[in-house]
Backbone atoms as SQL, in Angstrom:
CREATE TABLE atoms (id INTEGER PRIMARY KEY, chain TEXT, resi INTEGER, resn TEXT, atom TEXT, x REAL, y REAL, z REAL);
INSERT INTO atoms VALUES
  (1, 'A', 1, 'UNK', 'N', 8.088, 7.821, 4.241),
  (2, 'A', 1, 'UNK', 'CA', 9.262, 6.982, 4.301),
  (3, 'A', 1, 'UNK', 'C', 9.003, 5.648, 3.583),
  (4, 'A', 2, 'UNK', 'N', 7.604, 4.865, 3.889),
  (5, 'A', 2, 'UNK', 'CA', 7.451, 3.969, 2.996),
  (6, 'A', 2, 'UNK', 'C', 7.514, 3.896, 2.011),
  (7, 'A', 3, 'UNK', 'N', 6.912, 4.826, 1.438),
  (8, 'A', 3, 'UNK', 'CA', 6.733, 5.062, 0.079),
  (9, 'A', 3, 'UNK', 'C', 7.917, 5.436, -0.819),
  (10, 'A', 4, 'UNK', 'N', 9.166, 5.839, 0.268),
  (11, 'A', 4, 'UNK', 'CA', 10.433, 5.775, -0.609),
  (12, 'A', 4, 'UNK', 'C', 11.236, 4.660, -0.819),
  (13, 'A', 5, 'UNK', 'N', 10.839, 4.097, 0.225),
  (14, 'A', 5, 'UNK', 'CA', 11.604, 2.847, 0.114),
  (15, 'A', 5, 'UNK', 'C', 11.225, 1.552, -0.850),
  (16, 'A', 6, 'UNK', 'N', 9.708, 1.617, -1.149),
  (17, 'A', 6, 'UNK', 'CA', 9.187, 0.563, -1.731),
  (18, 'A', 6, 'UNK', 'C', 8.881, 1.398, -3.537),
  (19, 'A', 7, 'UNK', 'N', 9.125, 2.109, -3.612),
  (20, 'A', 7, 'UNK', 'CA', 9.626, 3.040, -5.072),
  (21, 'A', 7, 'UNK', 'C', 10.786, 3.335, -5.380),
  (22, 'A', 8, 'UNK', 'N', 11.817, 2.526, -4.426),
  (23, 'A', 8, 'UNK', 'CA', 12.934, 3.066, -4.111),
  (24, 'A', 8, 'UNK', 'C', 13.396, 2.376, -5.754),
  (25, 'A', 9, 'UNK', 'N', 14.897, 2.969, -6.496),
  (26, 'A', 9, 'UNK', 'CA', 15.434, 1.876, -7.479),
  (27, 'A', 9, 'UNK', 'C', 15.922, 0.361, -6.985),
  (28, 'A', 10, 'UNK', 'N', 16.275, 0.116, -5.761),
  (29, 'A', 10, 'UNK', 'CA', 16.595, -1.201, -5.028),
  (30, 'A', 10, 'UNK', 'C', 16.008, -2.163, -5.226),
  (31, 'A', 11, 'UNK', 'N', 14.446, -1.718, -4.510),
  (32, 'A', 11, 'UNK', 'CA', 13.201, -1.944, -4.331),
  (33, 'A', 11, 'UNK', 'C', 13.125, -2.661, -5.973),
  (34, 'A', 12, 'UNK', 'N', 13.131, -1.905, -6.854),
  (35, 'A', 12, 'UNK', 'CA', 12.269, -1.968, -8.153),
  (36, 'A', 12, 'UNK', 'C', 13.167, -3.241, -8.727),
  (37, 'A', 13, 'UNK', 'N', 14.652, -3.143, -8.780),
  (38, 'A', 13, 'UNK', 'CA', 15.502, -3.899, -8.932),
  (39, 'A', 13, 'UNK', 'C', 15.461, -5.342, -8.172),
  (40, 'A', 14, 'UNK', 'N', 15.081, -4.989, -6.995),
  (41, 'A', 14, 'UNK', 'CA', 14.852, -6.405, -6.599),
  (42, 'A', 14, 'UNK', 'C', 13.500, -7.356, -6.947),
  (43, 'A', 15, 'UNK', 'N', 12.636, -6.441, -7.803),
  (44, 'A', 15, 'UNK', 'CA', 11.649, -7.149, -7.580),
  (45, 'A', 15, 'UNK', 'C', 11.560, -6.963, -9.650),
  (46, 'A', 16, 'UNK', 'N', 12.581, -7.514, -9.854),
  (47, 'A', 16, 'UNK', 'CA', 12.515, -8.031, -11.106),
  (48, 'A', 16, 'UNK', 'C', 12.724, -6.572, -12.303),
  (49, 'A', 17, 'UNK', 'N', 13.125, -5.489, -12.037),
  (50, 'A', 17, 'UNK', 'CA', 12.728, -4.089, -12.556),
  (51, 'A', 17, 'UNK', 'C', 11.892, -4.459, -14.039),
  (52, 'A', 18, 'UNK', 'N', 10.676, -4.351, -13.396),
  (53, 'A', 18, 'UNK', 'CA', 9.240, -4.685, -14.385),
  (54, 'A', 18, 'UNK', 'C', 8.048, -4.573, -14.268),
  (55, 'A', 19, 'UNK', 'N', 7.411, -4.264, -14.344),
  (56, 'A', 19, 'UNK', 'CA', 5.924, -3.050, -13.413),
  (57, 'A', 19, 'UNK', 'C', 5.017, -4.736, -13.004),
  (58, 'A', 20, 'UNK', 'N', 5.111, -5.228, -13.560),
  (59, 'A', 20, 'UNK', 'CA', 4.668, -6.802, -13.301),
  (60, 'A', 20, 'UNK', 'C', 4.988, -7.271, -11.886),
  (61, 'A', 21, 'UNK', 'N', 6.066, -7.553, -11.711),
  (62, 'A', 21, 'UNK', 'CA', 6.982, -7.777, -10.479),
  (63, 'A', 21, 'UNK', 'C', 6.881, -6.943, -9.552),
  (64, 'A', 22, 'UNK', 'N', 6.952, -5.642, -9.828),
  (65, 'A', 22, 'UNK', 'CA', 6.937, -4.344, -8.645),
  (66, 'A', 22, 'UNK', 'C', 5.709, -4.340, -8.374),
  (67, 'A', 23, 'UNK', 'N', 5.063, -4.692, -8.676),
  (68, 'A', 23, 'UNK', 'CA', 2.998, -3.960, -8.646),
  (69, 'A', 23, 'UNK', 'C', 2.852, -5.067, -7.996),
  (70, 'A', 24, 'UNK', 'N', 3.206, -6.660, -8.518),
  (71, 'A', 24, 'UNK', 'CA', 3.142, -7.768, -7.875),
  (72, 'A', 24, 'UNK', 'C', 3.682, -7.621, -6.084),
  (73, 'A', 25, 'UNK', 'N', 4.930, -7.406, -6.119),
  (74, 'A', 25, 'UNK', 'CA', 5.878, -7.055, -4.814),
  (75, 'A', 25, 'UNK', 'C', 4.837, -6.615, -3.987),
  (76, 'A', 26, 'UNK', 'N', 4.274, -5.249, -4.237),
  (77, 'A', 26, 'UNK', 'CA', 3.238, -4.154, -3.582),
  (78, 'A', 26, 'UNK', 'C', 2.341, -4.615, -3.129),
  (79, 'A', 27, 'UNK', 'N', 1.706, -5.130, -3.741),
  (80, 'A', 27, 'UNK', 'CA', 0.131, -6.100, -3.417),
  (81, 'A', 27, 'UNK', 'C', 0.885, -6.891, -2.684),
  (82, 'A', 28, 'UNK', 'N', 2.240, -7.797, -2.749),
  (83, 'A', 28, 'UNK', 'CA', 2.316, -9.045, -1.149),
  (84, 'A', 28, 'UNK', 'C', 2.608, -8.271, -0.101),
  (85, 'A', 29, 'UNK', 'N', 3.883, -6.923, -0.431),
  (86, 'A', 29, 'UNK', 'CA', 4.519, -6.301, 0.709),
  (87, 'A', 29, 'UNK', 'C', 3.357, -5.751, 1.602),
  (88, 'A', 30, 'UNK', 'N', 2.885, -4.853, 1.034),
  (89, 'A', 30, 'UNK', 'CA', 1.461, -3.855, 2.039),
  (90, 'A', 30, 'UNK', 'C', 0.446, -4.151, 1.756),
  (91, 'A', 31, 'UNK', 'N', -0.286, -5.365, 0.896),
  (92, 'A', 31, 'UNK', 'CA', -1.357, -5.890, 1.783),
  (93, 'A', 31, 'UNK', 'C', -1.515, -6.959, 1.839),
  (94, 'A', 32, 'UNK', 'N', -0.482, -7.723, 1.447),
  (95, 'A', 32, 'UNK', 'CA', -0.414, -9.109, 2.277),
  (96, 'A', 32, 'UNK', 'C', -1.436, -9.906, 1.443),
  (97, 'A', 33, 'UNK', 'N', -1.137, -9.769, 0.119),
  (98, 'A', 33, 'UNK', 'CA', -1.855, -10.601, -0.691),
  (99, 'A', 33, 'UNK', 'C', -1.699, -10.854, -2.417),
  (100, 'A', 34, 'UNK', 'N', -1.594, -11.730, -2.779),
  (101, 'A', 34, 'UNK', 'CA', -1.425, -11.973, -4.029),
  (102, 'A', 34, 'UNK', 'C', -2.786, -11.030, -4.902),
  (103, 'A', 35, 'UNK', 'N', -2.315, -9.897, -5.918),
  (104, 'A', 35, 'UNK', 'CA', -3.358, -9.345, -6.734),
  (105, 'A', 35, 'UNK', 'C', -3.715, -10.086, -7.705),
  (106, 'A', 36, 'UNK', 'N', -5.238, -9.808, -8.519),
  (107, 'A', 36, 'UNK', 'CA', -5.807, -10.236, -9.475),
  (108, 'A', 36, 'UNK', 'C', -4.800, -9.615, -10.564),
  (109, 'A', 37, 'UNK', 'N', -5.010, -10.610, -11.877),
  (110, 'A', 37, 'UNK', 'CA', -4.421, -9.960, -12.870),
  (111, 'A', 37, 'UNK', 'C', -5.096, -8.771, -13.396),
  (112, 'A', 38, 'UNK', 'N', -6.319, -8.468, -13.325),
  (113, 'A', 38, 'UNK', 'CA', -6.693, -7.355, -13.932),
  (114, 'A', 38, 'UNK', 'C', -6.123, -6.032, -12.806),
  (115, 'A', 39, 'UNK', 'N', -5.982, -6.440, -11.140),
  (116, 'A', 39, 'UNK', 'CA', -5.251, -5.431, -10.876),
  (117, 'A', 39, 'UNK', 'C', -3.980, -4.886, -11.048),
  (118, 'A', 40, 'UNK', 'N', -3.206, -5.896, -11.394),
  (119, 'A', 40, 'UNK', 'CA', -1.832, -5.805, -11.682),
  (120, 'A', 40, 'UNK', 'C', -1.868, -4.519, -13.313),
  (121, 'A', 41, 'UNK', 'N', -2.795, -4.900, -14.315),
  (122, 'A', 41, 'UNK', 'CA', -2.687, -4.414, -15.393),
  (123, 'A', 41, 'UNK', 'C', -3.359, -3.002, -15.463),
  (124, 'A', 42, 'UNK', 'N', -4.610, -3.029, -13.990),
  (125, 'A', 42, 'UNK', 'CA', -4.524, -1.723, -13.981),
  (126, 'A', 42, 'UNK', 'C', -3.533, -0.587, -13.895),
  (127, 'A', 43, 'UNK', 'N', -2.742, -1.231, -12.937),
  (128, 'A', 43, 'UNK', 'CA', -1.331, -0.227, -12.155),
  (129, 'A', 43, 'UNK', 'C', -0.278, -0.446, -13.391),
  (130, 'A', 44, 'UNK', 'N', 0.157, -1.158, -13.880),
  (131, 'A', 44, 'UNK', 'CA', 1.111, -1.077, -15.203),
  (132, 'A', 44, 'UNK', 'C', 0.396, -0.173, -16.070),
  (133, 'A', 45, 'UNK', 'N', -1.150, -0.251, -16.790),
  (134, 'A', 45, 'UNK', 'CA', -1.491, 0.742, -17.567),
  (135, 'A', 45, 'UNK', 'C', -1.379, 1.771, -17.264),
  (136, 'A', 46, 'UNK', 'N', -1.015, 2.471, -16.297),
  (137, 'A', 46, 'UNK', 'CA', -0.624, 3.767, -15.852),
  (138, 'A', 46, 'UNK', 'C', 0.581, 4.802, -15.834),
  (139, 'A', 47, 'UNK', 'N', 1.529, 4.129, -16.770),
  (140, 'A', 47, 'UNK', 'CA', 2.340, 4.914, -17.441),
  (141, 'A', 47, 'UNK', 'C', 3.501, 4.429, -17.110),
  (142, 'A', 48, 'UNK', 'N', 4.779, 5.097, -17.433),
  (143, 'A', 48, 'UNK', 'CA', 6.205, 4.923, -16.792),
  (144, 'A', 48, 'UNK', 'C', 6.600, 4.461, -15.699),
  (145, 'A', 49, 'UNK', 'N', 5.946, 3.042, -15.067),
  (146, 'A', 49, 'UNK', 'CA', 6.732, 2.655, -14.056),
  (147, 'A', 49, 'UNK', 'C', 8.285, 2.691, -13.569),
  (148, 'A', 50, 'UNK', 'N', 8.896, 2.591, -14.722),
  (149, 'A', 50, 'UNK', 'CA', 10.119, 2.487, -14.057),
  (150, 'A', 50, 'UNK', 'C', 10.722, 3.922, -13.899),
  (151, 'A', 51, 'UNK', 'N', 9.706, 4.515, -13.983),
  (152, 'A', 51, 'UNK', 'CA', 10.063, 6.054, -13.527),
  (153, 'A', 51, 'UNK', 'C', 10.073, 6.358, -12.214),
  (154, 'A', 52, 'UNK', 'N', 10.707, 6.982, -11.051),
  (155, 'A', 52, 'UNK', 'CA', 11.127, 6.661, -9.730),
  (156, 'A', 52, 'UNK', 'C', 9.601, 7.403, -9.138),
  (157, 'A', 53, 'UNK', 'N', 9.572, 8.628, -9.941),
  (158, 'A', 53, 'UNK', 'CA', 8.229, 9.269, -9.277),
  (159, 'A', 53, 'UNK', 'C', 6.851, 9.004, -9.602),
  (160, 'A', 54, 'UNK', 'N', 6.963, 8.393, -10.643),
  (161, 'A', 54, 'UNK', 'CA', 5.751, 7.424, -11.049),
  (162, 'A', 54, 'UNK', 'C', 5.462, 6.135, -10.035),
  (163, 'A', 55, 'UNK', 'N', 6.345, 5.725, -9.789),
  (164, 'A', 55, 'UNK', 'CA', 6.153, 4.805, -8.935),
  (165, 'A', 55, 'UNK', 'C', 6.251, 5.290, -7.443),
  (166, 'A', 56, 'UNK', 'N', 6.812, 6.250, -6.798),
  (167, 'A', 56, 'UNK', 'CA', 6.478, 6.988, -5.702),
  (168, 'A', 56, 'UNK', 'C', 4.969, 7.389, -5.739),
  (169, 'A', 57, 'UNK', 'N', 4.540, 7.564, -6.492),
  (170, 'A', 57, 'UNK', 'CA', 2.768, 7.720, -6.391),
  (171, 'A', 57, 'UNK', 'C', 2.110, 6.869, -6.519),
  (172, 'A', 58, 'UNK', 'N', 2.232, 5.716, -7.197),
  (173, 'A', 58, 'UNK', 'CA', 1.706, 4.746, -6.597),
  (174, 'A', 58, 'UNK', 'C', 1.923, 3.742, -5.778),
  (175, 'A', 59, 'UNK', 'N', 3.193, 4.132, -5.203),
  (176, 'A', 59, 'UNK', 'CA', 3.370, 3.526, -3.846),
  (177, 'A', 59, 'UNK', 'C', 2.645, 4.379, -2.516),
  (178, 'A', 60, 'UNK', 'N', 2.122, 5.520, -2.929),
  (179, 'A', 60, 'UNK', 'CA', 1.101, 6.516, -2.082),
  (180, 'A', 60, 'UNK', 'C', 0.061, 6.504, -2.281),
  (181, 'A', 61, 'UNK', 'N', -0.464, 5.801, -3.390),
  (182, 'A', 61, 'UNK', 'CA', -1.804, 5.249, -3.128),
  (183, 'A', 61, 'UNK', 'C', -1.639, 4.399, -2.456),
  (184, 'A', 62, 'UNK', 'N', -1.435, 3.079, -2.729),
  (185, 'A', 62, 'UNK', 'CA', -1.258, 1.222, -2.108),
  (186, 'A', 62, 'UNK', 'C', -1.076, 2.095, -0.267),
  (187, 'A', 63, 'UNK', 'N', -0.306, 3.094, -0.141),
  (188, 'A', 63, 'UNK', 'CA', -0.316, 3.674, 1.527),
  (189, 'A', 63, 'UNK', 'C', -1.276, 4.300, 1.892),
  (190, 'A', 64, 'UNK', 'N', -2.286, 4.934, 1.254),
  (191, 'A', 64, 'UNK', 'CA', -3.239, 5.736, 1.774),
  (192, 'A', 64, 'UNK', 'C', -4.642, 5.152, 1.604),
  (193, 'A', 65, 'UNK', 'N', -4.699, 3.560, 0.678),
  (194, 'A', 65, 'UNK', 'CA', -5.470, 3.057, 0.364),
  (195, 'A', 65, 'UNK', 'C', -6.752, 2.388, 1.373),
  (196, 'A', 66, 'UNK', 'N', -7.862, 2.311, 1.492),
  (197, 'A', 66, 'UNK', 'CA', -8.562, 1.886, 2.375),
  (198, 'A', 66, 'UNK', 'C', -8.286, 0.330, 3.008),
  (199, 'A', 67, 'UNK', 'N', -7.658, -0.082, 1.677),
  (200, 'A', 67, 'UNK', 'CA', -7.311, -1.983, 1.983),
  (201, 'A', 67, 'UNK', 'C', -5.968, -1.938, 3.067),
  (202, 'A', 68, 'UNK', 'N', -4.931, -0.940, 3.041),
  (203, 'A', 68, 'UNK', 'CA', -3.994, -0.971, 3.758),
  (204, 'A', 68, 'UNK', 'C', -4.210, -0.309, 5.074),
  (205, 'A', 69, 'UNK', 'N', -5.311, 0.884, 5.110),
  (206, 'A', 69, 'UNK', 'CA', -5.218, 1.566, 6.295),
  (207, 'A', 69, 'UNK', 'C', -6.404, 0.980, 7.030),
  (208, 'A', 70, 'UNK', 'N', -7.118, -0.008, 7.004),
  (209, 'A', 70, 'UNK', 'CA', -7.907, -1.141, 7.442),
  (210, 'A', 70, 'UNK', 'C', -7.074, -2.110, 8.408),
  (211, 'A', 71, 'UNK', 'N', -6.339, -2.507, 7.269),
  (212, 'A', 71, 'UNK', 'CA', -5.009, -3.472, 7.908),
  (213, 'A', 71, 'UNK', 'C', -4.158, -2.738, 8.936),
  (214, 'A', 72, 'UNK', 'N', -3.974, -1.853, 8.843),
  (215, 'A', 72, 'UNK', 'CA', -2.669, -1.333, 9.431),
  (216, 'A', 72, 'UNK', 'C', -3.590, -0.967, 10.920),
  (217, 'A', 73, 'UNK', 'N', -4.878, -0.571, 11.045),
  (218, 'A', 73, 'UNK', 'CA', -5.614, 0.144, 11.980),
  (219, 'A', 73, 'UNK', 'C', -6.087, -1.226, 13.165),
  (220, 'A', 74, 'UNK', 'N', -6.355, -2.222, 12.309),
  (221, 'A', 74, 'UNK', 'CA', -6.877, -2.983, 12.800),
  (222, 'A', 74, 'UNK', 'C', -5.464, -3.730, 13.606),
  (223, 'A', 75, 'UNK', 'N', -4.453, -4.125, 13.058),
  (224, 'A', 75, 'UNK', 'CA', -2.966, -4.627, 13.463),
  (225, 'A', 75, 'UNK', 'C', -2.911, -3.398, 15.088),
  (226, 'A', 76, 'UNK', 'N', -2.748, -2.206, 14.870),
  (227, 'A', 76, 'UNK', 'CA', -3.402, -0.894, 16.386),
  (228, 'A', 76, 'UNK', 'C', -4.224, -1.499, 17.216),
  (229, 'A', 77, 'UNK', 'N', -5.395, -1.633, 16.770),
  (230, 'A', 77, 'UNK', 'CA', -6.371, -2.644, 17.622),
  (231, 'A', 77, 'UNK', 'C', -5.461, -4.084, 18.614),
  (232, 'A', 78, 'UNK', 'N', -5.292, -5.040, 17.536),
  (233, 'A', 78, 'UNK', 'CA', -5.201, -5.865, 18.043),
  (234, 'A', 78, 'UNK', 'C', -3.897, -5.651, 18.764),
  (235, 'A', 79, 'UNK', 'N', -2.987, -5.228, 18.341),
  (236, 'A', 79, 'UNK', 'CA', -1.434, -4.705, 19.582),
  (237, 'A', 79, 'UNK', 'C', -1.762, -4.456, 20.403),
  (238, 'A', 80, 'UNK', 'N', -2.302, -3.183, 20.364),
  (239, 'A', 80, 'UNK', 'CA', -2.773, -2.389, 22.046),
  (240, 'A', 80, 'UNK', 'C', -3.857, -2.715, 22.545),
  (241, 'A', 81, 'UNK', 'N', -4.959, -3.090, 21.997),
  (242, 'A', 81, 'UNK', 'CA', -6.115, -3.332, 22.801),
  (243, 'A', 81, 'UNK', 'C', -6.616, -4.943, 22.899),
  (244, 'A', 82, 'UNK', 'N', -5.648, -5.784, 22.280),
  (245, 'A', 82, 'UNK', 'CA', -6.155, -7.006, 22.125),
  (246, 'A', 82, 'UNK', 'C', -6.850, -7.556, 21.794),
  (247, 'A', 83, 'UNK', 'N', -7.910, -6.400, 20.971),
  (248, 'A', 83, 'UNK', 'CA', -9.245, -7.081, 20.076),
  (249, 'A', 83, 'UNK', 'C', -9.567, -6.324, 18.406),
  (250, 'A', 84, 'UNK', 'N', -10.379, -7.073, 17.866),
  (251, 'A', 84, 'UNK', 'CA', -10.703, -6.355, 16.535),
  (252, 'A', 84, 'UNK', 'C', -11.186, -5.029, 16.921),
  (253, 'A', 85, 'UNK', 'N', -10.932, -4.445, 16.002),
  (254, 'A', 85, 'UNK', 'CA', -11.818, -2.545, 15.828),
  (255, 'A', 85, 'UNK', 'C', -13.335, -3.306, 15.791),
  (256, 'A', 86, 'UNK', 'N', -14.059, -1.900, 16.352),
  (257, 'A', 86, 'UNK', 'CA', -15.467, -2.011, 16.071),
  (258, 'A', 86, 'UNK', 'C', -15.914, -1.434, 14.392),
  (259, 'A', 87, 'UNK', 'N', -16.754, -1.277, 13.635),
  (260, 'A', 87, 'UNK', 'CA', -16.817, -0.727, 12.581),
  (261, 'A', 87, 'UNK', 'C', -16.442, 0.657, 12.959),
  (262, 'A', 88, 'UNK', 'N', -17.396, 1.288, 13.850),
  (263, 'A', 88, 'UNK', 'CA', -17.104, 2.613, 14.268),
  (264, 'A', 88, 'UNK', 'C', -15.749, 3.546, 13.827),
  (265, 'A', 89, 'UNK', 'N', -15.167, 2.526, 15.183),
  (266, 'A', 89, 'UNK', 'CA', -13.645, 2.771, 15.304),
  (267, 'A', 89, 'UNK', 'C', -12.348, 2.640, 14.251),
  (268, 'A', 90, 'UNK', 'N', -12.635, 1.580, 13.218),
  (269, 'A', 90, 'UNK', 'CA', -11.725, 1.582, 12.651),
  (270, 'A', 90, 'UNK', 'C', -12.528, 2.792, 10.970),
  (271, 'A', 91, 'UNK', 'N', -13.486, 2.822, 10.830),
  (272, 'A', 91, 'UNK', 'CA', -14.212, 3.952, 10.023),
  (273, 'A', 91, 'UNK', 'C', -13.654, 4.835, 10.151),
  (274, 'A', 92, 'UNK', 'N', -13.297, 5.766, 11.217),
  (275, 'A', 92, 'UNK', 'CA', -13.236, 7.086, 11.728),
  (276, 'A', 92, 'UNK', 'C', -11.692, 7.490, 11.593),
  (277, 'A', 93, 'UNK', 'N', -10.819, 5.904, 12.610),
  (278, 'A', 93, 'UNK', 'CA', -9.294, 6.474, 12.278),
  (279, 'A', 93, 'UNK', 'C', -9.078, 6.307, 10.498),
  (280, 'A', 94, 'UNK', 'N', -9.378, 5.084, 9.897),
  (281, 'A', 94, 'UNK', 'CA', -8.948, 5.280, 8.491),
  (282, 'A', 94, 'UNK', 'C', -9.163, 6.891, 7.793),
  (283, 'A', 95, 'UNK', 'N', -10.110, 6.897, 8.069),
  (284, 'A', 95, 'UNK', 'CA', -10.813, 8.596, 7.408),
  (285, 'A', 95, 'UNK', 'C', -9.890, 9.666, 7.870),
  (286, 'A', 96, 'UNK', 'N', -9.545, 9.387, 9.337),
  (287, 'A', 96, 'UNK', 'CA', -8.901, 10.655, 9.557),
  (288, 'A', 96, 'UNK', 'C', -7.481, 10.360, 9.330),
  (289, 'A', 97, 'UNK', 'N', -6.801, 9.329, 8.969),
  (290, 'A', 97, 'UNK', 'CA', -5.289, 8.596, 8.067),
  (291, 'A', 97, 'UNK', 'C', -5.673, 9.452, 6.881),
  (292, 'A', 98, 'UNK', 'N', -6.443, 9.021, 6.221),
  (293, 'A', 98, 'UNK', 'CA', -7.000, 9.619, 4.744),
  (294, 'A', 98, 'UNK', 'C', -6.423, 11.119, 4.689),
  (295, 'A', 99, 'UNK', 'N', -7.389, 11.734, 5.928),
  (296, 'A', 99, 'UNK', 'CA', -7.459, 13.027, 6.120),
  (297, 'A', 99, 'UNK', 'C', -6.288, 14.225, 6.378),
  (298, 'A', 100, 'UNK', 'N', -5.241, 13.248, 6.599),
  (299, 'A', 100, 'UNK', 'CA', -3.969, 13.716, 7.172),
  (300, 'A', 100, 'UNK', 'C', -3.700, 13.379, 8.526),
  (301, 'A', 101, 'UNK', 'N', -4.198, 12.979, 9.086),
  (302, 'A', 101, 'UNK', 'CA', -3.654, 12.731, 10.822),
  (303, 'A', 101, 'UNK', 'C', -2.529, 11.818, 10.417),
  (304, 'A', 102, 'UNK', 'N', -1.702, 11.912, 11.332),
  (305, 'A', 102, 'UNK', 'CA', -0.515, 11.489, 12.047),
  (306, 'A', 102, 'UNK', 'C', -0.792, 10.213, 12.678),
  (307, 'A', 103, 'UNK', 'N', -0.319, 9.249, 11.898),
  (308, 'A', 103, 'UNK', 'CA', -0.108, 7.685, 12.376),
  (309, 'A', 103, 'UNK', 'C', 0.553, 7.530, 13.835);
């Protein structure tokens, strides 16, 4: 579902329709951080952004990515349990996110 919405044409449109802007968007929306320019130019060198399914895949990386499913695992932690993950713990769920388990 994320990944349609943030590849969505809306999405792309609102965020300037320009792989610059959208790749930019991505890096603040899901991980909450301004990218390097060489990352930005990685993800533009990668072909037809403004292609809807081109950019649906790499809006499924940036979701399946270790930097986001860190964040997202650890945000679990601190909701429900009120503290940081141990390495352990947040190792194991990312891997098994990776792996296919069910968020």
């Amino acid at each position: 579902m994320q990944a349609g919405i943030v590849s969505s044409t809306e999405y792309w449109n609102d965020h300037g329709q320009t792989a610059t802007g959208w790749v930019t968007a991505l890096y603040q929306t899901l991980l909450d951080r301004t990218p390097t320019s060489a990352e930005v130019a990685g993800w533009t060198l990668r072909g037809d952004i403004g292609n809807d399914q081109t950019r649906f895949a790499i809006a499924g990386s940036f979701l399946s990515s270790t930097e986001y499913l860190d964040d997202l695992v650890t945000g679990w932690y601190q909701t429900y349990l009120r503290r940081s993950p141990d390495t352990g713990g947040l190792n194991t769920t990312v891997a098994a996110l990776q792996n296919g388990m069910s968020p």
